[in-house]
C-alpha positions, 0 to 999 in steps of 0.5 A: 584365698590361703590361710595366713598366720598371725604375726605374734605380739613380742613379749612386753617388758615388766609390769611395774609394781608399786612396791618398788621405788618411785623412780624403778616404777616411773621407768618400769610405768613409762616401759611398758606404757611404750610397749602397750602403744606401741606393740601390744595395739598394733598387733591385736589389731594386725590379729583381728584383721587376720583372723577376720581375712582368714574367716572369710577365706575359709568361708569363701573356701567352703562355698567353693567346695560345696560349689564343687561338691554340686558339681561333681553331683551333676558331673555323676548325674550327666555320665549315668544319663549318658550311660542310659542314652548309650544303653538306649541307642545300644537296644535301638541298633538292636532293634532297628537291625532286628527290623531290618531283619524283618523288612529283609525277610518281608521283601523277600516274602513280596517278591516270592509272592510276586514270583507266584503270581507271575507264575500262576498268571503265565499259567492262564495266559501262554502267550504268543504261540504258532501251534497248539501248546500241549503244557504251560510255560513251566512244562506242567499240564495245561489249566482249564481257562487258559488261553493263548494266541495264535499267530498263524490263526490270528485268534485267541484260543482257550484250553476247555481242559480236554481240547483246544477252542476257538475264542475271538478272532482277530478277522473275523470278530464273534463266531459264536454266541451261546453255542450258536454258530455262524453269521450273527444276525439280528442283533439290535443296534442304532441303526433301523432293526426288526423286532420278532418279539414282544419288546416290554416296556417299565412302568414308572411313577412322576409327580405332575410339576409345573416345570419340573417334573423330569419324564425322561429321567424316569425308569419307564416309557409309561408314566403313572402321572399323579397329582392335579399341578398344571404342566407348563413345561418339561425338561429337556428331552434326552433327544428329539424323537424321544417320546413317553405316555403319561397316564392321569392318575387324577385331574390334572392340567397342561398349559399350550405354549411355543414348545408345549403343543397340544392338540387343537389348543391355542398357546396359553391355553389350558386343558384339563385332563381327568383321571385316566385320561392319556397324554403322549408327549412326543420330543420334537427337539430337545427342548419343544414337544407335541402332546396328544390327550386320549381322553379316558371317555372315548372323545376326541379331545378336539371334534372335526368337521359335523360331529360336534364335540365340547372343549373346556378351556382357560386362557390367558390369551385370546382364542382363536377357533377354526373349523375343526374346532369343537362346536361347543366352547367352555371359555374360562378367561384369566386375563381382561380385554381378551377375545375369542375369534368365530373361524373364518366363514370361507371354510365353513358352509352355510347354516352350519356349523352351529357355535356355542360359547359359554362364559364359564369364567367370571371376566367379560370377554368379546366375540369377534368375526374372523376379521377381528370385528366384535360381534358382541360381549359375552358377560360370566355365566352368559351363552352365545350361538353363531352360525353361518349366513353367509360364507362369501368373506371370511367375516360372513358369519 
């Protein structure tokens, strides 16, 4: 808002004075009267209105340059950060082309590298060439080591560093094997082979399991077996044919089942093996195997025929025996209502062979003939002998 001057206040007449005649006063009083509400009122008024209005223009005027003053500030503050943001971006573009200076000077340094490599590499390996090259691809001498193919020989032949040798051949397959020449033989594949020499076999250590216990996984065919667990099961065998010796290292048991054979014991049934007894599993398939026991003492783990022989059994399930089973029986029953059946009398002979069954257990099992009749009970701690009368039927005994 501009500044305006005031309107001046015109002059007023006289004051009247007293000493003056009354009738000179009355006019002079009623003049200046008339002036004081007519002039000298309206006009103080008019000038404290100006005024007033002036102040505040002025007071308006002065926020305004002081609006601007801050504004200049910050104009000047916005063009010394533009000048340091120009500055910044000037030393960037230095630096990037500095950078670029480098990565130009680091590719060509790559491929200088690659380029030597090539080289060096085309020394070793010359290629495809129908004669004997007497230097390498770039002309210089020839490397021991390097090599190159023969086209007209069909083989890949290999500078010593005095002569050119014959390496694999594309026909004929191997020449040589550590010096020795012509037909290879007797080298082992999947097929049958013949050894000539002591083939030594590792020897590892497996803790007996009940299931678990992974023999094929094992860095030997010979197996220190150790613990006393009772083996009902092996994992899977790597193949059929497969087969390992398990050495006991203390009393140990394995259990018959359809895929646990065991020599002379019936499924379910248990042996207990002593210490150093041998136990050789042999994989029938992947999933069932035979167990032979070489027993530590020299006994046959089943006796056949009149040689007698004990066998100490637990069973979960009854036992059946036949003549080649051993004469003397130690019949441990885990389970009730369980049997053990005498052979059948048609493959024995008469007055023998003698059968001696104890009850080593504390359940009561029975006795019966091949026919499945009882011949009696057979209480814990109780002994029983049979043998034959009769061999005319299969129960004759």
């Amino acid at each position: 808002m501009p500044i305006t001057s005031p309107v001046p206040i015109n002059a007023g007449p006289a004051v009247p004075s007293s000493s003056t005649p009354e009738a000179t006063f009355d006019a002079q009083y009623e003049a200046f009267n008339a002036w004081e509400r007519d002039q000298l009122q309206p006009g103080a008024n008019a000038l404290a209105t100006n005024v007033f209005d002036n102040a505040t223009a002025a007071a308006a005027s002065a926020v305004t340059a002081a609006d601007k003053v801050t504004l200049a500030a910050n104009q000047v503050t916005l063009a010394t950060e533009q000048k340091d943001l120009a500055v910044a971006k000037a030393v960037l573009t230095a630096a990037d082309r500095v950078q670029t200076g480098l990565d130009r000077t680091a590719a060509s340094d790559s491929a200088i590298s690659s380029e030597a490599s090539r080289i060096a590499a085309s020394k070793l390996t010359l290629g495809n060439k129908a004669t004997e090259p007497t230097v390498d691809n770039q002309g210089a001498a020839l490397l021991a080591g390097a090599t190159y193919y023969d086209t007209v020989l069909n083989k890949w032949r290999v500078w010593t560093g005095a002569a050119w040798g014959d390496g694999l051949s594309a026909v004929a397959g191997v020449s040589s094997v550590n010096g020795a020449t012509g037909a290879i033989t007797n080298i082992a594949t999947t097929a049958a082979n013949t050894f000539t020499g002591a083939q030594n076999t590792a020897r590892a250590t497996v803790a007996s399991h009940a299931t678990t216990a992974d023999i094929w996984a094992a860095a030997g065919n010979q197996i220190d077996w150790t613990g006393t667990a009772t083996t009902t099961a092996f994992p899977n065998a790597p193949q059929a044919g497969a087969e390992r010796t398990l050495i006991c290292a203390a009393a140990c048991s394995f259990t018959a089942s359809a895929n646990m054979l065991i020599d002379g014991v019936v499924s379910a049934a248990t042996v207990t093996c002593e210490a150093n007894d041998k136990i050789i599993v042999m994989a029938i398939t992947t999933t069932q195997f035979m167990l032979s026991r070489i027993k530590a003492d020299g006994t046959a783990q089943v006796a056949a025929g009149s040689n007698g022989g004990a066998t100490t059994i637990s069973s979960a399930v009854s036992i059946t025996l036949t003549a080649a089973s051993s004469r003397v029986q130690a019949v441990t029953m885990t389970a009730s209502a369980l049997a053990v059946t005498l052979p059948n009398a048609t493959t024995l002979t008469t007055g023998g062979p003698l059968y001696v069954i104890s009850n080593t257990g504390t359940i009561t099992f029975r006795i019966n003939a091949a026919t499945g009749a009882m011949k009696t009970g057979l209480g814990a701690g109780m002994t029983a002998a049979f043998y034959c009368t009769d061999i005319s039927t299969s129960a004759s005994v």
